[in-house]
Each structure stands twice: as C-alpha cells, then as structure tokens.
Gaussian input, Z-matrix of N, CA and C with variables (Angstrom, degrees):
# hf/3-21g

backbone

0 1
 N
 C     1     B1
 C     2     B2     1     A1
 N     3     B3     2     A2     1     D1
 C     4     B4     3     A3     2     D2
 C     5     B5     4     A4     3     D3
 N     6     B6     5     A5     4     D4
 C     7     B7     6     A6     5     D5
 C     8     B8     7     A7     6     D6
 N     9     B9     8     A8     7     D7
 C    10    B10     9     A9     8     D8
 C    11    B11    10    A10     9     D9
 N    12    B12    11    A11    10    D10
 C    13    B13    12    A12    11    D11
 C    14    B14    13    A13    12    D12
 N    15    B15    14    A14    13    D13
 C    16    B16    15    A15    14    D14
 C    17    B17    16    A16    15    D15
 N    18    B18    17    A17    16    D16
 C    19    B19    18    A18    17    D17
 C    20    B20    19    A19    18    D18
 N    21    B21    20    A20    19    D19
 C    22    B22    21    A21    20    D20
 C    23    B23    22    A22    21    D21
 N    24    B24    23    A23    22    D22
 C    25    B25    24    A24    23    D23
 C    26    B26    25    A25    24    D24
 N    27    B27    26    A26    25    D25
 C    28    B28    27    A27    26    D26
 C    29    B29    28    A28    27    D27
 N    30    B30    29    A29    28    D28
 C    31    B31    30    A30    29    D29
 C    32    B32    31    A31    30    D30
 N    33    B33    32    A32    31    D31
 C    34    B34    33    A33    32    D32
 C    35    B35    34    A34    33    D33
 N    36    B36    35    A35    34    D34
 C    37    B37    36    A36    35    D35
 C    38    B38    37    A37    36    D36
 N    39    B39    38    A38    37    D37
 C    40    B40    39    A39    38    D38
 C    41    B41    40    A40    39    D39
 N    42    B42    41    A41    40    D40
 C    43    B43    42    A42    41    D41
 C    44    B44    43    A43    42    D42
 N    45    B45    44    A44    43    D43
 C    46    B46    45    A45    44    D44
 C    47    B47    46    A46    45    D45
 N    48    B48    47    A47    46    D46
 C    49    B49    48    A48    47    D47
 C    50    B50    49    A49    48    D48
 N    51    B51    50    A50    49    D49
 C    52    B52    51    A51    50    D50
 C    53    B53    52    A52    51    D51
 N    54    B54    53    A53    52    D52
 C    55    B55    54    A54    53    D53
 C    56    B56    55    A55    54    D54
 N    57    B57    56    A56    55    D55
 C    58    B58    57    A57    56    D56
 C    59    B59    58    A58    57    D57
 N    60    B60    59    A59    58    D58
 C    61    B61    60    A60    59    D59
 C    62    B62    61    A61    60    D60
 N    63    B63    62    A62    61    D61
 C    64    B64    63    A63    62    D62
 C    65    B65    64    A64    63    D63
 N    66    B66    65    A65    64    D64
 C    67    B67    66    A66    65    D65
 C    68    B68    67    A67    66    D66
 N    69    B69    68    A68    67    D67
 C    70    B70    69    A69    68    D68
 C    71    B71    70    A70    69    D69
 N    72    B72    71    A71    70    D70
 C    73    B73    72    A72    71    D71
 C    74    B74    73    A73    72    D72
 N    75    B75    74    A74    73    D73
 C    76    B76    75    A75    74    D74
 C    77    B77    76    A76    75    D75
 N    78    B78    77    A77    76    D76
 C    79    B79    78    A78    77    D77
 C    80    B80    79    A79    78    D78
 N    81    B81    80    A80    79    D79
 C    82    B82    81    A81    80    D80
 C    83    B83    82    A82    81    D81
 N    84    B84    83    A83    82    D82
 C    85    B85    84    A84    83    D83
 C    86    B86    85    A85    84    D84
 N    87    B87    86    A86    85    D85
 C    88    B88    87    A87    86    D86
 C    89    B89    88    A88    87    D87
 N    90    B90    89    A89    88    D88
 C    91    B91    90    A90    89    D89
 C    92    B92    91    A91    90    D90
 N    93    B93    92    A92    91    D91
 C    94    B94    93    A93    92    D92
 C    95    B95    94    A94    93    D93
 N    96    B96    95    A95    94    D94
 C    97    B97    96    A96    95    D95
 C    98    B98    97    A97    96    D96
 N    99    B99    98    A98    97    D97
 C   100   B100    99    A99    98    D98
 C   101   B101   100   A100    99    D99
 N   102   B102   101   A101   100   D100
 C   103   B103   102   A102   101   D101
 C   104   B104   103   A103   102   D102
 N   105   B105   104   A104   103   D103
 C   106   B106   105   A105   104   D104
 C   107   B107   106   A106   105   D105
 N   108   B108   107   A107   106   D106
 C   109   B109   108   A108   107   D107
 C   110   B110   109   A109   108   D108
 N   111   B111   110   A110   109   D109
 C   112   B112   111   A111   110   D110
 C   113   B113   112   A112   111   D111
 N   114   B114   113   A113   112   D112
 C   115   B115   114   A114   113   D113
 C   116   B116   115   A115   114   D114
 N   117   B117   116   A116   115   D115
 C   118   B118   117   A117   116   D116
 C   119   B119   118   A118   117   D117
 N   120   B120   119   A119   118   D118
 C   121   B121   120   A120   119   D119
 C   122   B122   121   A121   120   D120
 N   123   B123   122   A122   121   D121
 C   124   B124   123   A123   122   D122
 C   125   B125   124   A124   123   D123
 N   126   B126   125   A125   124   D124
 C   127   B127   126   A126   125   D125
 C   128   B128   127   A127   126   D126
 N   129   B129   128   A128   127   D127
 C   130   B130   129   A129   128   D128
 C   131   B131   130   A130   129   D129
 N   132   B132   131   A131   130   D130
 C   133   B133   132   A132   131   D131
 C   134   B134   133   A133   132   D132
 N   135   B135   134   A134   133   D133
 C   136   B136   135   A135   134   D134
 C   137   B137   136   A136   135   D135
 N   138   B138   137   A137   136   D136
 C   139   B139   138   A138   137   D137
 C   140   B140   139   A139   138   D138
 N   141   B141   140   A140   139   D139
 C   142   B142   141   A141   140   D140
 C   143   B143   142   A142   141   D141
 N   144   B144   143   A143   142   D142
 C   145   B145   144   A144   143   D143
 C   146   B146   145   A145   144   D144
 N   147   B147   146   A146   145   D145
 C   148   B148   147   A147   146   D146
 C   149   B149   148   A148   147   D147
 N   150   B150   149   A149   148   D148
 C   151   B151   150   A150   149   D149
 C   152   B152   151   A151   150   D150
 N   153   B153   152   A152   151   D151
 C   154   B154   153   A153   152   D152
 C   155   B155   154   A154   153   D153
 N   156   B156   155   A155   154   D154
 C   157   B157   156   A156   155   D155
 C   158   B158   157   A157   156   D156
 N   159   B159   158   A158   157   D157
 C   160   B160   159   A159   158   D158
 C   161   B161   160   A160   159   D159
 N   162   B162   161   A161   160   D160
 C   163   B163   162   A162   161   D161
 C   164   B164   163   A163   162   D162
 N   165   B165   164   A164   163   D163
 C   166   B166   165   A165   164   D164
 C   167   B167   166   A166   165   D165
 N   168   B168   167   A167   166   D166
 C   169   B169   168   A168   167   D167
 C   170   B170   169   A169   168   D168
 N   171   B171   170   A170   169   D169
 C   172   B172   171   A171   170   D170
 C   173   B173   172   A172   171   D171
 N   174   B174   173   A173   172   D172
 C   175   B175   174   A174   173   D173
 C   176   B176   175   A175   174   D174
 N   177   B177   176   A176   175   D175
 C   178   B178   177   A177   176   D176
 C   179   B179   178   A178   177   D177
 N   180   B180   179   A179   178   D178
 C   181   B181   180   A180   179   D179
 C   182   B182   181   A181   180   D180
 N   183   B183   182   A182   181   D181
 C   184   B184   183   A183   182   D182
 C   185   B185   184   A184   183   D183
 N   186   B186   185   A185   184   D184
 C   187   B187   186   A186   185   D185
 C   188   B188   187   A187   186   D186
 N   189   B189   188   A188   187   D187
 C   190   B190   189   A189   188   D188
 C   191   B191   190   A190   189   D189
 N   192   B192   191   A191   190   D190
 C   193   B193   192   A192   191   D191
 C   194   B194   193   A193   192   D192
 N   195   B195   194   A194   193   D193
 C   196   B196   195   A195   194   D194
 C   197   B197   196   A196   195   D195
 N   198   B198   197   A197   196   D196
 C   199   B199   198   A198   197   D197
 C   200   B200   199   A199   198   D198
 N   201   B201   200   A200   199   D199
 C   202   B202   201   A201   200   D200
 C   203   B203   202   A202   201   D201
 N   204   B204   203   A203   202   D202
 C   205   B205   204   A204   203   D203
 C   206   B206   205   A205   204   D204
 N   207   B207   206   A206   205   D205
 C   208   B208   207   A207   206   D206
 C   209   B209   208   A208   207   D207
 N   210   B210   209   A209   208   D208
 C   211   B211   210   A210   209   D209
 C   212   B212   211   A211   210   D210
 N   213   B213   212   A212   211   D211
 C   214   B214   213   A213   212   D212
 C   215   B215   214   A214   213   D213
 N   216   B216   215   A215   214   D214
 C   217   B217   216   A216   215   D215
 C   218   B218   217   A217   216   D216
 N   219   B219   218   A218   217   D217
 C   220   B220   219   A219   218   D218
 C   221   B221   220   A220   219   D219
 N   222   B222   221   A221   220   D220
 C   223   B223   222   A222   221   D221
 C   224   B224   223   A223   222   D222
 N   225   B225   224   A224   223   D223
 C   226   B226   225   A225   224   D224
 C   227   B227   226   A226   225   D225
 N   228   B228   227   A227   226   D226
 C   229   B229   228   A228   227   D227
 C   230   B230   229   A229   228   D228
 N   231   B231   230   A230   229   D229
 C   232   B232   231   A231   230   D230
 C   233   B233   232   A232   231   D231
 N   234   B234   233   A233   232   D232
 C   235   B235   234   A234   233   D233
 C   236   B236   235   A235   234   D234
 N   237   B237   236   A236   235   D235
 C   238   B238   237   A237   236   D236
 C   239   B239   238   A238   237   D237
 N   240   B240   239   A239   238   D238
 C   241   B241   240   A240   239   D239
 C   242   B242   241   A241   240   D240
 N   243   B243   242   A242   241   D241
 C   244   B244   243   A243   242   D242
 C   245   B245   244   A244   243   D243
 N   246   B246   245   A245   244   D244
 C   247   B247   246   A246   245   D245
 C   248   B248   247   A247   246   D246
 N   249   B249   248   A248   247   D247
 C   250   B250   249   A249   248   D248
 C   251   B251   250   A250   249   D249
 N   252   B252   251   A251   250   D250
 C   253   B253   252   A252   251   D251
 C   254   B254   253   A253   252   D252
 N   255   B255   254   A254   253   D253
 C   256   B256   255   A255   254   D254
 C   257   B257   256   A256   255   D255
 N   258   B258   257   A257   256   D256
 C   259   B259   258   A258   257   D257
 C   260   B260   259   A259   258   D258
 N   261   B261   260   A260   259   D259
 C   262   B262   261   A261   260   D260
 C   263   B263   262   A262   261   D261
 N   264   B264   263   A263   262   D262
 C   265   B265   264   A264   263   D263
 C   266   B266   265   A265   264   D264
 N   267   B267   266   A266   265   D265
 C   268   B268   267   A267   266   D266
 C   269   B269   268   A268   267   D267
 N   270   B270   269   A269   268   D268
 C   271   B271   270   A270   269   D269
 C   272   B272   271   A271   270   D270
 N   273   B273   272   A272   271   D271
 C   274   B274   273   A273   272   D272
 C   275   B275   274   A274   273   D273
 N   276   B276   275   A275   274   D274
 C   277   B277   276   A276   275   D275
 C   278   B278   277   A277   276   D276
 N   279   B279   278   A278   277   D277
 C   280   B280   279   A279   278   D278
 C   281   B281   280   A280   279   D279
 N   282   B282   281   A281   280   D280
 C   283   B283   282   A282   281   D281
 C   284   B284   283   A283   282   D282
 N   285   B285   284   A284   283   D283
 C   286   B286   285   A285   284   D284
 C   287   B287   286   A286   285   D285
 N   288   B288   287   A287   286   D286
 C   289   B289   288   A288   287   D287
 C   290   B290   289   A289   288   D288

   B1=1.4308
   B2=1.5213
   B3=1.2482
   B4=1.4627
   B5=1.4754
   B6=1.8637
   B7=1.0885
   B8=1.6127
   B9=1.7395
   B10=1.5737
   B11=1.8872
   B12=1.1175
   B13=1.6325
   B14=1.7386
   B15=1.2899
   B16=1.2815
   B17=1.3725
   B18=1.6338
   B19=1.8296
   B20=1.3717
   B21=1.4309
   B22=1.5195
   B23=1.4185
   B24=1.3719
   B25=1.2151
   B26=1.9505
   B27=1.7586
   B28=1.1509
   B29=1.6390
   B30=1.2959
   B31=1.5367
   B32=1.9246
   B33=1.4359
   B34=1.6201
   B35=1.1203
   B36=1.1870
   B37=1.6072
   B38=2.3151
   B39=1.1912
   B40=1.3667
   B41=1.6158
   B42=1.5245
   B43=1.6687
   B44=1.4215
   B45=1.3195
   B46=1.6937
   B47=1.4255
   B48=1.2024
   B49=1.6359
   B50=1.4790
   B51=0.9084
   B52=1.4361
   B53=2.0898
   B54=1.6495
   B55=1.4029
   B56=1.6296
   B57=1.2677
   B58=1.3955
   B59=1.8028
   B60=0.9559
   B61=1.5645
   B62=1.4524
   B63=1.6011
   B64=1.6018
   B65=1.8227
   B66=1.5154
   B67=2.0673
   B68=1.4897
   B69=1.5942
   B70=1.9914
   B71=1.3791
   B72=1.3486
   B73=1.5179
   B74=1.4831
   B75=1.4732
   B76=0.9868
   B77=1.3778
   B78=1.3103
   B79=1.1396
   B80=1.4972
   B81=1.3704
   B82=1.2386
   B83=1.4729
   B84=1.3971
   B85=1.8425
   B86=1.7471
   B87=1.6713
   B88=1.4432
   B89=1.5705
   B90=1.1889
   B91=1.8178
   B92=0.7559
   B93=1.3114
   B94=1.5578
   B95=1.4661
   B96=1.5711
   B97=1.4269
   B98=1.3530
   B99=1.3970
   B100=1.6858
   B101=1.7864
   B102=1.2148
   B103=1.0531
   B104=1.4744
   B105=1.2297
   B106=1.3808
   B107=1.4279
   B108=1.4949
   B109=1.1118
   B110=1.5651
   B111=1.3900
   B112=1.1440
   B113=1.3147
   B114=1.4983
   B115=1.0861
   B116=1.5017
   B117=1.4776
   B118=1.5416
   B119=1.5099
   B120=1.5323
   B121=1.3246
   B122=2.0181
   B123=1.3117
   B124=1.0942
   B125=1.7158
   B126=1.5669
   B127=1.2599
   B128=1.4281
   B129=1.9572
   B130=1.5152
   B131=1.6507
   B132=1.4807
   B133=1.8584
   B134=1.6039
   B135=1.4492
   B136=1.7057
   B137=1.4566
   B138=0.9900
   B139=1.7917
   B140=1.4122
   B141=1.6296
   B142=1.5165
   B143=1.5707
   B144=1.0233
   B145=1.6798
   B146=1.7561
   B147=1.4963
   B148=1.5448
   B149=1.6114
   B150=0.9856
   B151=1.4893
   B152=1.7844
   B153=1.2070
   B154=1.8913
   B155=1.8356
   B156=1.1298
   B157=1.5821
   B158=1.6973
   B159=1.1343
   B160=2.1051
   B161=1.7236
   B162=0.9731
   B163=1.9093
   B164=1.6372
   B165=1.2121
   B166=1.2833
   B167=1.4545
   B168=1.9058
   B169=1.6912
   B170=1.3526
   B171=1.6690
   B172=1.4749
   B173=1.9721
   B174=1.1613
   B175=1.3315
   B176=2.0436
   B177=0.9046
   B178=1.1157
   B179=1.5984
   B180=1.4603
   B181=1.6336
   B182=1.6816
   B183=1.3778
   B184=2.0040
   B185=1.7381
   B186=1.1017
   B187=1.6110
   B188=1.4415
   B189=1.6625
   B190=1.1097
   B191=2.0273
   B192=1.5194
   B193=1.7641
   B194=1.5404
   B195=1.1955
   B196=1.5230
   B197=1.2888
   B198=1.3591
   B199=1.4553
   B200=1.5350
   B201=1.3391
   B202=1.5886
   B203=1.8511
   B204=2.2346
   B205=1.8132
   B206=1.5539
   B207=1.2631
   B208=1.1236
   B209=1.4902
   B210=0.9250
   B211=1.5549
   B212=1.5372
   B213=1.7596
   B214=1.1338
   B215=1.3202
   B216=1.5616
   B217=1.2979
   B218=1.6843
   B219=1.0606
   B220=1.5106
   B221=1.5675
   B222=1.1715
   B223=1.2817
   B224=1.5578
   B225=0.9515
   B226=1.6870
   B227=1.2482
   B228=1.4363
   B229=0.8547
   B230=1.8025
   B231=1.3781
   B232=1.2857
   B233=1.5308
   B234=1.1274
   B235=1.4581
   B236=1.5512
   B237=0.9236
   B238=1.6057
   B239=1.1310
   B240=1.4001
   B241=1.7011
   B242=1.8123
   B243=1.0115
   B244=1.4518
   B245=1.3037
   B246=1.3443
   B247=1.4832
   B248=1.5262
   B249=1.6274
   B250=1.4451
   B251=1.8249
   B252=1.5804
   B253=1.5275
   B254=1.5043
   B255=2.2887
   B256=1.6364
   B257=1.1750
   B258=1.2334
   B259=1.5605
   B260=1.2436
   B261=1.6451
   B262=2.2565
   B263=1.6756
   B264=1.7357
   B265=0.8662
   B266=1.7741
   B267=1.2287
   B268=1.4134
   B269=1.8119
   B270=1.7150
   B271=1.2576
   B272=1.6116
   B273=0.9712
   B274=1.8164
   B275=1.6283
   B276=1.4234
   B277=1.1056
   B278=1.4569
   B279=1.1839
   B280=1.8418
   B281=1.5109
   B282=1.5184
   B283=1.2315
   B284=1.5352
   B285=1.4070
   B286=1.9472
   B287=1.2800
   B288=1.4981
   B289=1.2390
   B290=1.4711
   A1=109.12
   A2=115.88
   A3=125.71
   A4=105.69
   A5=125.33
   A6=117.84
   A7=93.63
   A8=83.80
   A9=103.36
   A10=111.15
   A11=101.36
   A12=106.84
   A13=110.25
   A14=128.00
   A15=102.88
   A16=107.23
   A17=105.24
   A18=90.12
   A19=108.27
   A20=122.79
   A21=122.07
   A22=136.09
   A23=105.11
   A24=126.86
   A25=115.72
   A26=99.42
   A27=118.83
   A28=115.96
   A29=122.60
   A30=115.78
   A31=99.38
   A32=126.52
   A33=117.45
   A34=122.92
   A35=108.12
   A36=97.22
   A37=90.66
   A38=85.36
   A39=106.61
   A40=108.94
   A41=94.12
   A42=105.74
   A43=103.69
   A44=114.46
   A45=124.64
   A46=128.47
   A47=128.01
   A48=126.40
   A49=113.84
   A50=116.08
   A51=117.85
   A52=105.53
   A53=74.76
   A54=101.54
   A55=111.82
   A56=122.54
   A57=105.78
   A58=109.45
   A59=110.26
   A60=124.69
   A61=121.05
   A62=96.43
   A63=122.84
   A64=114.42
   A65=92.19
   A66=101.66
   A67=103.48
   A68=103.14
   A69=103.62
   A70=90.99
   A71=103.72
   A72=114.44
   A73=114.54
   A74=149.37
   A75=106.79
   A76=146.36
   A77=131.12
   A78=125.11
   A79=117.99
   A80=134.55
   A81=136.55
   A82=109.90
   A83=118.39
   A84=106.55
   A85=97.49
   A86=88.71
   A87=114.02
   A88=94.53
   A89=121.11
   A90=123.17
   A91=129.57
   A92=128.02
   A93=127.55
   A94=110.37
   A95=105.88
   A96=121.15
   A97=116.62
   A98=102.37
   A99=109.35
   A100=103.33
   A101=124.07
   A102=138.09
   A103=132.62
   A104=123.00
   A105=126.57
   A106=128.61
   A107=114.88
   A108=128.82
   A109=123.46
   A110=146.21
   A111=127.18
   A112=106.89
   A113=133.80
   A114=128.15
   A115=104.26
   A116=133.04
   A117=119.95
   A118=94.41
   A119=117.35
   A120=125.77
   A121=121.07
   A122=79.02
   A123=106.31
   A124=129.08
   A125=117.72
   A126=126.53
   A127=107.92
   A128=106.60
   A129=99.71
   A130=122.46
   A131=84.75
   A132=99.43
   A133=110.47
   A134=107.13
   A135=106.06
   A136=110.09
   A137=154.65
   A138=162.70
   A139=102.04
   A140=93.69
   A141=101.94
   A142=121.11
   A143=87.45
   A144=107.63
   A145=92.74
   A146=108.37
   A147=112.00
   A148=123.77
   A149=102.33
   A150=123.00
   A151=106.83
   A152=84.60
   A153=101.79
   A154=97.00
   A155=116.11
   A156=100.61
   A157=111.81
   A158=102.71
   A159=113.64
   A160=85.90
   A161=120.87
   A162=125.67
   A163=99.10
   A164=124.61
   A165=148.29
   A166=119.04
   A167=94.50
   A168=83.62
   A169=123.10
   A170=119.60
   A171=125.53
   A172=94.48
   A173=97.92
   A174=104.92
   A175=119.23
   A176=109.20
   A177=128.66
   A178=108.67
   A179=127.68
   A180=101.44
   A181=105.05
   A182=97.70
   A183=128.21
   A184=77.25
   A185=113.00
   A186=131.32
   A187=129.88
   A188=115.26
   A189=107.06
   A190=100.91
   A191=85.37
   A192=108.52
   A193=99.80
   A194=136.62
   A195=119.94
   A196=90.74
   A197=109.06
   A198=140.07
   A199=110.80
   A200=124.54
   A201=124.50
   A202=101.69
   A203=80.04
   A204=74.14
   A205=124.69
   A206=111.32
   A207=120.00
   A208=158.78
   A209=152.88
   A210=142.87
   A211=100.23
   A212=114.87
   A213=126.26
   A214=125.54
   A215=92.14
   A216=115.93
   A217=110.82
   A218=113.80
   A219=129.83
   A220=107.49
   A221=129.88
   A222=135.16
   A223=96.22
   A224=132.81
   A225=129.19
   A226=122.04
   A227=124.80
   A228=127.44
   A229=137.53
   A230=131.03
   A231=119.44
   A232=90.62
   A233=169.14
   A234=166.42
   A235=121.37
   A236=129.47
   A237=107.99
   A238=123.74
   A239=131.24
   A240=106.62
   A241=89.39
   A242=111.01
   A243=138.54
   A244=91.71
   A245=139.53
   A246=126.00
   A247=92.95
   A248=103.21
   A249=97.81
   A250=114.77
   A251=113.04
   A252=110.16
   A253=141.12
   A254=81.89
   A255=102.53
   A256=146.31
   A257=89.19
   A258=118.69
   A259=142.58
   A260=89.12
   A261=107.86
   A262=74.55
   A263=103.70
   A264=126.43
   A265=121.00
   A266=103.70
   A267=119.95
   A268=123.35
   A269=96.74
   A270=125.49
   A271=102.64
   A272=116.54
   A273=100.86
   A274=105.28
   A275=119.92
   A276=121.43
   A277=128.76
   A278=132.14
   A279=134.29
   A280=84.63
   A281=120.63
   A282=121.19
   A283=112.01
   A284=86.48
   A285=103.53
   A286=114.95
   A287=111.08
   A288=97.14
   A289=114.50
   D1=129.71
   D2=-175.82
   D3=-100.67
   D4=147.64
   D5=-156.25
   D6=-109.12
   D7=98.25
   D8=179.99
   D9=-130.14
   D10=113.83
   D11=171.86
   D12=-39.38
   D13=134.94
   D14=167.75
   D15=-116.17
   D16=28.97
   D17=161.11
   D18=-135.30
   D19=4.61
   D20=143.19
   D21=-92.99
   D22=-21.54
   D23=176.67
   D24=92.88
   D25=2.11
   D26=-179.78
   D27=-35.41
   D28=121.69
   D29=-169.40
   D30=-117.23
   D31=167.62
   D32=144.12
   D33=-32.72
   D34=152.20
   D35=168.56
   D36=-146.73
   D37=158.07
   D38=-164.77
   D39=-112.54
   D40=145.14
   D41=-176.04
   D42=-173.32
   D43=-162.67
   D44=-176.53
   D45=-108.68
   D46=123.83
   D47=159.38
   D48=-61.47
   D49=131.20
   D50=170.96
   D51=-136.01
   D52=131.97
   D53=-166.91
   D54=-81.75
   D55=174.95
   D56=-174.87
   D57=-76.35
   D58=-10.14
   D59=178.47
   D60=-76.14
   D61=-1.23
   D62=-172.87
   D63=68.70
   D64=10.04
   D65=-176.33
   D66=-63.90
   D67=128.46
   D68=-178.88
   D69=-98.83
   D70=143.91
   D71=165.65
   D72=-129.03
   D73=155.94
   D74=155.31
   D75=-95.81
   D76=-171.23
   D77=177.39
   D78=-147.64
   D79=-173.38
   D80=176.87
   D81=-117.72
   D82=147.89
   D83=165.16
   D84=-138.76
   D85=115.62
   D86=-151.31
   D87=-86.62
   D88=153.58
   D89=159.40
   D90=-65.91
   D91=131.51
   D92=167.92
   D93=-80.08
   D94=100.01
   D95=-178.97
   D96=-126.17
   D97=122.66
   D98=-162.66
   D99=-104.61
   D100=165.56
   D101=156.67
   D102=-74.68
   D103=83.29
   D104=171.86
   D105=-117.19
   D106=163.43
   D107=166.40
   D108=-80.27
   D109=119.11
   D110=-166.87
   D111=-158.00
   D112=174.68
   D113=-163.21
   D114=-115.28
   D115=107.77
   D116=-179.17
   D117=-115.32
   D118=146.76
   D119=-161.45
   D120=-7.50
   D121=98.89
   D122=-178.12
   D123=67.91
   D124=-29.08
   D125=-166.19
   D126=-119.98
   D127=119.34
   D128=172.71
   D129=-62.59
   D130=139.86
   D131=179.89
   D132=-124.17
   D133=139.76
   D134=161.79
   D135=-67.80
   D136=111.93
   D137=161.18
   D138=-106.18
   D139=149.45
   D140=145.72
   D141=-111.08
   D142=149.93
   D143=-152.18
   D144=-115.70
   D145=130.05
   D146=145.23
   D147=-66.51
   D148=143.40
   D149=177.86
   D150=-37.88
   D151=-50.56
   D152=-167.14
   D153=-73.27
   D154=-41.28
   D155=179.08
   D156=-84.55
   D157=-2.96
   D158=167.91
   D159=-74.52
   D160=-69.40
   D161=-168.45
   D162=-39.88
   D163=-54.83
   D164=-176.81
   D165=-42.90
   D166=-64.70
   D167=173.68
   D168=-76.24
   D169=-10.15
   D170=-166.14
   D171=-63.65
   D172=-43.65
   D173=-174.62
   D174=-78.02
   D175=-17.06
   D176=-173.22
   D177=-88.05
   D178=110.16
   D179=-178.86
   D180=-69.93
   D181=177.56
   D182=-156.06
   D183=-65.45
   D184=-87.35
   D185=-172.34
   D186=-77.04
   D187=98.92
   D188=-156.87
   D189=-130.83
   D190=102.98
   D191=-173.68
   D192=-56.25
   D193=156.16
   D194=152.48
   D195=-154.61
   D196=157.97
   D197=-151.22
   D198=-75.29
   D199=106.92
   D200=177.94
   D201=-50.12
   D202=125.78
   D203=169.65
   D204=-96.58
   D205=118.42
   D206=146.20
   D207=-130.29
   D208=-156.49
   D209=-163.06
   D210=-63.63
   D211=-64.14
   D212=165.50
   D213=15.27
   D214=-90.80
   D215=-158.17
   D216=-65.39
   D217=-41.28
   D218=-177.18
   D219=-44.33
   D220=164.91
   D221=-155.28
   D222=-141.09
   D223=80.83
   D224=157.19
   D225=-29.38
   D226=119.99
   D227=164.69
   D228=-42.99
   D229=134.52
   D230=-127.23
   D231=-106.28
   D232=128.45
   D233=-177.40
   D234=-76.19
   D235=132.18
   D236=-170.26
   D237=-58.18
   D238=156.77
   D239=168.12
   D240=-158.36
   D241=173.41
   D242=-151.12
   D243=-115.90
   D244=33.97
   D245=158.53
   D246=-100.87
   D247=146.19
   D248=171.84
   D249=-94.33
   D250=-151.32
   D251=154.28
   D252=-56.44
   D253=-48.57
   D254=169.32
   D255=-47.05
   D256=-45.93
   D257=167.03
   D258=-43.94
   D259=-19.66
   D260=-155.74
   D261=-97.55
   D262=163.34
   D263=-176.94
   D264=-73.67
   D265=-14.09
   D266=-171.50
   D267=-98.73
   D268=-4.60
   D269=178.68
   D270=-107.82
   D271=-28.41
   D272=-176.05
   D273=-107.72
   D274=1.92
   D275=158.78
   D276=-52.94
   D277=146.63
   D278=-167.90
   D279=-74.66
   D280=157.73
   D281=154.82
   D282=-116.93
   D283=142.08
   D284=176.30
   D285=-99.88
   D286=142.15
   D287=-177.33
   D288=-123.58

C-alpha cells in the first residue's frame, strides 16, 4: 500500500535532508494517512484518509446540497446607468405609516 489519500489524491512528495555540513541527501515526505471508515457518496467505505481532509470534514457539514447550475439562478451583471435613488418611483412616493 502506497501512502496515497484516496479522497485527495494526496501522494509523497520528495526533496532533500540537509545535514549541518549543508550535505543534501535525498529523502521522502510521506502522508499522514490514517485508516478510516467514512461515508463517500452515499456508501460507507474503509479509505485512507489524509490527516488534512479528516480536519476538513470535521469542519465541513455530513450533507452538503448545492444549488443546480443553471442560467436562472445567475445574476447578470448590472451596467452602469445614470438613474439615481430619487428618481425611482418608490423614492418620490409619500410614505404611509
């Protein structure tokens, strides 16, 4: 088993020891990948999990809905224009109270 996240895809990553003599050697800097139980779309799985995506879901709620994209929803950008507040019909109206 290679120390690979399987829900970031987090791999080793490689670089140098350097000694007090300034001597490079190399080395590896391995993941901290734990063994858990967890729920990925819909069905519990044993995974190993990085540390940093354990931090992740604690913070993250369980069930997370997000908004179908479509044209709809999106907000067009608004163009400038030279009407002021005063002007609108809802500003020079009397107010009732």
């Amino acid at each position: 088993m290679g120390a690979r996240c399987n829900v970031c895809g987090r791999r080793p990553q490689y670089g140098s020891k350097v000694s007090h003599s300034n001597r490079h050697t190399n080395r590896r800097f391995k993941v901290n990948v734990q063994h858990r139980r967890i729920v990925l779309d819909g069905v519990a799985r044993n995974v190993y999990v990085c540390t940093r995506c354990l931090r992740t879901m604690v913070k993250v709620p369980k069930e997370r809905k997000r908004a179908p994209k479509s044209t709809a929803t999106r907000v067009a950008p608004v163009a400038a224009t030279t009407t002021t507040a005063a002007t609108t019909p809802e500003a020079t109206a009397p107010a009732t109270e």
